[in-house]
Structure formats: C-alpha cells, structure tokens
N, C-alpha and C positions, 0 to 999 in steps of 0.2 A: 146112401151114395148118390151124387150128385152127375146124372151126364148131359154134357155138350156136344154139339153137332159145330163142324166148322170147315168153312168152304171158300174157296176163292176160285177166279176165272177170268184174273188181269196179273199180267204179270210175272214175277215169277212165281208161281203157283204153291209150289214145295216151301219156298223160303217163308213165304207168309203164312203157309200153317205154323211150319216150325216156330217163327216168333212168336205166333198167338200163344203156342203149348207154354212159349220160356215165360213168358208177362204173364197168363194164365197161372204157374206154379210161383212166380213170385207174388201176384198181387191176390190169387183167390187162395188157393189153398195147393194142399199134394197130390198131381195128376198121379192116378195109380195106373190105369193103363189105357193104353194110345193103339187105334187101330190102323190095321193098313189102310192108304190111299185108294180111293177108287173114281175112277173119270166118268161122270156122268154127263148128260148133254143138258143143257141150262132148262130148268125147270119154271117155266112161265111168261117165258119170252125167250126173242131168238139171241142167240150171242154166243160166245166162246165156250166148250164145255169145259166143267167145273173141276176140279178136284175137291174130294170130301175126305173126313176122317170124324171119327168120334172120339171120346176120351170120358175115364171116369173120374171123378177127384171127390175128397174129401175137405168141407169147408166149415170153417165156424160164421161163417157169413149168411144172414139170410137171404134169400130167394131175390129180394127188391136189389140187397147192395151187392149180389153177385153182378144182379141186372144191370145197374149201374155202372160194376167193375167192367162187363164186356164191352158197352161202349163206349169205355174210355180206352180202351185196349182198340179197339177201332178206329177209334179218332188218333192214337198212338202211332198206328199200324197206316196213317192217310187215308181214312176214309171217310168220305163226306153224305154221309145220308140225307138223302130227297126227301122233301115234302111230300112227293109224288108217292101213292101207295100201290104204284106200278114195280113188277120186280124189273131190276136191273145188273147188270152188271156191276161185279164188285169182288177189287185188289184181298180183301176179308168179309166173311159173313160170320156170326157165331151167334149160339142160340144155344138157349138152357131146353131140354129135353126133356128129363126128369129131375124132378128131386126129392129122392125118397119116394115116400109115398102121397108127397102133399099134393093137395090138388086146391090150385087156384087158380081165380078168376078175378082180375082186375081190368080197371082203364090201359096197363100196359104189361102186362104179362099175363101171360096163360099156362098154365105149367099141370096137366102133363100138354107139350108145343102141338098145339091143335093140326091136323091130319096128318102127323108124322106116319101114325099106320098105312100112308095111302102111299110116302114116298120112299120109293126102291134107296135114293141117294143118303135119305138119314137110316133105314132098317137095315141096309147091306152091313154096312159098319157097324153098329150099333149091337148088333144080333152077333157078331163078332166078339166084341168083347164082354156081352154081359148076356148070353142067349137064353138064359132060364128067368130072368129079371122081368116078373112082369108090371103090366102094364095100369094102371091103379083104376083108371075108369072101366077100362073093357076087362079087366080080366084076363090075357093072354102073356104069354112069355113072350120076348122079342122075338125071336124062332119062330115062334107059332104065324107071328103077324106079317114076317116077312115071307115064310114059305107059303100063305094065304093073300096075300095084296095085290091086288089086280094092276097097280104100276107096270108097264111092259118095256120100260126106258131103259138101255139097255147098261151094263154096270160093268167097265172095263178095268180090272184090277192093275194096278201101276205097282212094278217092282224097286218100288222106291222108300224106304224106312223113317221113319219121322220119329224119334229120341225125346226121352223126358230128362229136361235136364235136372242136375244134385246142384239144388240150391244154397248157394254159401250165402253165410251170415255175416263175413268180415271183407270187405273186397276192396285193395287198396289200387288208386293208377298211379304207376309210375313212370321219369322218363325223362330226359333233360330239362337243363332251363328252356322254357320254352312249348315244350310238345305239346303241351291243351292238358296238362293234365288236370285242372281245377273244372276247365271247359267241359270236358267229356266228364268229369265226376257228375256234374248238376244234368247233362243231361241222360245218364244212365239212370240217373234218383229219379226225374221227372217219368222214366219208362218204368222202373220196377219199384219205385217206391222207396219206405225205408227211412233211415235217418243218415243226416249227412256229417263228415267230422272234417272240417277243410283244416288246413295248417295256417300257424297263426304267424306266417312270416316276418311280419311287419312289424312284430312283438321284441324284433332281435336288434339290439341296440348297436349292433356293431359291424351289421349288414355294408349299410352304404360305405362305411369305413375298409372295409374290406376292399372292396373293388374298387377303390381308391389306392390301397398299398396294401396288399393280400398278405405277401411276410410278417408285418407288424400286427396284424387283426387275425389271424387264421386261426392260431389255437381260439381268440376270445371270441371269434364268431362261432365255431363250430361248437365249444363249449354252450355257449348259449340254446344254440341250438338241441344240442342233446337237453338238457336241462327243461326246455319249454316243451319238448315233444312228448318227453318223459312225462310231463304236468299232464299235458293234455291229454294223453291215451290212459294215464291214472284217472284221474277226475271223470272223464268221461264216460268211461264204463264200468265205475262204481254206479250212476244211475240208470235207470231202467230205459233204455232203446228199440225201438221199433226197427228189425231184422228185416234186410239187410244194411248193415253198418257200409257208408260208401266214402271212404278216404281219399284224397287227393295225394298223399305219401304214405310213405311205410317208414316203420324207424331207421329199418335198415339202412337206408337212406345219408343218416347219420354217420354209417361208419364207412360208407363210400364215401362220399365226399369230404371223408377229415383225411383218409388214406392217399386222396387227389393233394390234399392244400397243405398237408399238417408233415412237416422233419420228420425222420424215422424214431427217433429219440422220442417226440411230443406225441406221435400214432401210438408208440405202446403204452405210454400211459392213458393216452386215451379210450384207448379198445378194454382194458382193462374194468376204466370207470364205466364203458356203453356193457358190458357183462353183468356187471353188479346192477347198474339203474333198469337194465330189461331185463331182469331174470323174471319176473313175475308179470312182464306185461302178456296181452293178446298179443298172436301173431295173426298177422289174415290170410285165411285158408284160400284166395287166390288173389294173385298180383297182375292185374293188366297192364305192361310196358307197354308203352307208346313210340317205334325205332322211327325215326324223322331225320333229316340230312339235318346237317349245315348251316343252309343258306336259308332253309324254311324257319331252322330256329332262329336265325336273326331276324328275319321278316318278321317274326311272329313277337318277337322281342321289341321291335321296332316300333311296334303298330299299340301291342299293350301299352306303351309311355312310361314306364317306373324310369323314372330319372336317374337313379340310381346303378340299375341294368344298363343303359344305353352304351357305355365303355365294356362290356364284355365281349371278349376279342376269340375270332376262331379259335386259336389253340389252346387257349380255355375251353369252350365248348369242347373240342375234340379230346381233350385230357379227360374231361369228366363223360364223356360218350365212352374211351375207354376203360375206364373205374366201372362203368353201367355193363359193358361186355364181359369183362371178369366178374363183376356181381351174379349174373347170369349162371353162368359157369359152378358157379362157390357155393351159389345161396341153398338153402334147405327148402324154401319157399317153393309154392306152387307158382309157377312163372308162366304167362300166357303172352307172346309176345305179338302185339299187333301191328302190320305194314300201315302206319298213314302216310309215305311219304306221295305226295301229288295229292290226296285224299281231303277233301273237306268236308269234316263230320259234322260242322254248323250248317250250310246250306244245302247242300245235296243230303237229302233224306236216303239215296240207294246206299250211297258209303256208310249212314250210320245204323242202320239195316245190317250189313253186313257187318260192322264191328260188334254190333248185338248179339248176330248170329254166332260170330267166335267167342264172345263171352259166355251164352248157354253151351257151346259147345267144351267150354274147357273144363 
C-alpha cells in the first residue's frame, strides 16, 4: 500500500485537495481510503494555516513515476515550484509517505518521507487511516509515532469530507453546436489522461450541403453521419486503449439530431437503422452536457471560422437546444450537466477547476 500526504494553504483549500484525490485516482492508481481534514498552522515559515489529509492507493507505478505523476498533478493544479529550498506557501503540496515497505534513498526521493515522525500534520491523518501500518525504518505503527512525537502544533479537525471519486472508463461531452465540446475534451485528457476519440465531422460529405438547404440534405447528412460514428466507436475499441476513453460526442447524438431535421415518416426509418447499427456498441458510463445560451453559441461559432457553420441561424440553434432538453429527459445515460454559460474554461483556470470538480463529482 502506497500513502500520500497532501496539503494546501492558498486558496480554496478543500477544492484543491479534492482535485489532487480526482487526478490522483485517474493518473496513479485506486485511492482506497481518504482521511478527514485537519488545519494545522504552516510548518517552517510563517503564512496561512494549512489544510492536510492523507490517503492510501494502490498502484502498478513505481516509486520514481508515481514521483513524477505528483508533480505533474501540481503543475496541473497551478503550482509553480521555487528554486528556493525554503518552505513556502502553496495552492497544493503532495508527497509520497510510504510505499510498502521500500526504503529509498535517491538524488530526489526519499521514501520512507524523512521526519514525517516529527510532524503532527502528516501523523494526525495518517495514523487515521492506516494506524497499525508500520513504519519500515523505525519499527513503529503509525499510532505508536504519533501518540510519542514531540510536535506540539496544534491539529484542528475540520468538519469537512473529501470523496474518492468512481473512475469511468468511457466519458463522452456533449452539447450544442458550438459549446467547447472538442475544447473541454482535450483539456480534461491533458488533466486525467487517457486516450482521446474526437468525431470525424469533416468526414461527412454532405455537411456543408445541408446548411445550405437542410430539406434536400437531412436524411443524407444524418445518414452519414450515423454510418461514420457507427465506424468509428467499432474500429476504435476493437483496439487496446488507455482508460479513460474521452469523447467529444456520444452516438446518441445521432438520433437527436435526425429527430430535430429528419420528416416523421424518414425518423422512423431512421431510429430503426440507429437500433440495429448500436446494438453492440459502448455506451459511456458518463456524459458531460455543456448548457450555454444562444448568443455564446454564435460567438463561439463566429470566432472558430468553419465556413460552412457561419449561416446557422438562432432557431436552428434553439431547435436543437430543444432536442438536447428532451434528450436529457429520455436518455438512459448517466447525464451530468454543466452551467458554462459566462464561464471561460480556456483562460480562467478557477472555472476549469470547478467543471473538474463536477466531473469527479458525478
């Protein structure tokens, strides 16, 4: 068993453990258990007291690329570590503790985390969740070492719960033309990893024709469409993928939008053929909607340039916004539906934080 210490004291304090646990369980391994918070007052300089918490996980990673993996979860999480080998303050801290029973001594890891026995802020917790666990160089249970530590700092329990999130394998966004959903797919993949399966829109010969004169093109664009989606979530995961799978659509997708464009007469043959061609495909065990007005979806239309899009008229947008409300409603899928409207998840880092945090949340 492998445990981490992990601390912050900028910020929002709580939100930044919790993202460390979510990127922790996607990019290291299975966080087994997470202990309560506790406020301690900054340990080695002066500055804002801390909030700590420890956690155990199980990993097929060794010791160095765990090392690795946590400060890239740092640098994820905005944090810029000094030169300086002065302690400072800092939005995330995280540090391997134990692992097992190995005991190393490198140019940048130390493992078991040298004078953890001295401090109240990593034993409180620690001794928490794993208290009979000892300790491979001294010989003691965690218990032993904290109820013996001459730390006298004082260790203020916060009644505040910190959640391991249930990591999915298949996670599709979806969301109007327009909402970010290719955007937010690359940067959830850059946070948790994974492989990416984007939709091959451009592949659809009858696109531009459409939004040109929608009646005459709608069954052959939609058709298409099911047809190439159908290709690609086959082919795709017949080969071997690196978990989690991060989509930019869902097929479902398909039968929304033919039920927005397509005669009643040309829908049920349709729905018929999207029955038979996904009866055997993956469904993804959660879908993150993206709800965005209107006027953002054009801006956002405006600004990507497809030539093609530039003629797509509000009440189009608004037809297929409500196709996406009844889909909502209908679907079987795990639906997790996220507010960006006002929200910029490319430049402000807080927003995209927060749609992180609803994502391990769902």
């Amino acid at each position: 068993m492998v445990y981490l210490s992990l601390g912050s004291n900028i910020g929002d304090r709580q939100l930044f453990l919790q993202l460390a646990i979510g990127l922790i369980t996607y990019r290291i391994g299975e966080v087994k258990q997470v202990s309560s918070i506790v406020e301690t007052p900054a340990w080695g300089f002066e500055g804002d007291a801390f909030y700590n918490a420890c956690l155990s996980l199980e990993t097929a990673l060794s010791p160095q690329k765990v090392l690795e993996e946590l400060l890239t979860i740092e640098k994820i999480l905005g944090r810029e570590r000094k030169t300086t080998k002065e302690y400072q303050a800092r939005n995330i801290d995280l540090d391997i503790l134990l692992f097992g029973e190995e005991i190393i001594h490198s140019h940048n890891l130390s493992i078991p985390h040298p004078r953890m026995e001295k401090r109240n802020f990593v034993l409180a917790p620690l001794a928490e969740i794993a208290p009979d666990t000892l300790h491979p160089i001294l010989n003691k249970s965690l218990e032993q070492l904290y109820l013996e530590t001459e730390d006298t700092a004082l260790i203020n329990p916060i009644k505040k719960n910190l959640f391991i999130p249930k990591r999915k394998k298949f996670i599709a966004i979806e969301g109007n033309i327009g909402a970010g959903k290719t955007t937010l797919t690359h940067q959830l993949h850059s946070a948790v990893g994974g492989t990416l399966l984007l939709e091959n829109f451009y592949d659809n010969p009858f696109l531009a024709d459409f939004y040109q004169d929608p009646e005459a093109f709608a069954l052959k664009v939609e058709t298409a469409f099911l047809e190439e989606r159908v290709q690609q979530l086959s082919s795709f995961f017949k080969s071997k993928n690196n978990f989690p799978v991060l989509a930019d659509f869902s097929l479902e997708k398909s039968l929304l939008f033919a039920q927005q464009n397509l005669s009643a007469a040309d829908f049920t043959a349709y729905k018929k053929e999207y029955i038979e061609a996904s009866a055997n495909l993956p469904q993804p065990d959660l879908v993150l909607f993206l709800a965005q007005n209107i006027p953002q979806l054009q801006k956002n239309i405006q600004k990507r340039g497809r030539e093609f899009e530039q003629g797509i008229s509000n009440h189009y947008l608004q037809k297929i916004e409500t196709g996406y409300a009844q889909w909502q409603k209908n679907s079987s899928l795990n639906i997790c539906e996220l507010n960006t409207i006002g929200v910029d998840f490319v430049q402000d880092s807080k927003a995209f934080y927060t749609l992180l945090a609803a994502f391990f949340r769902a």
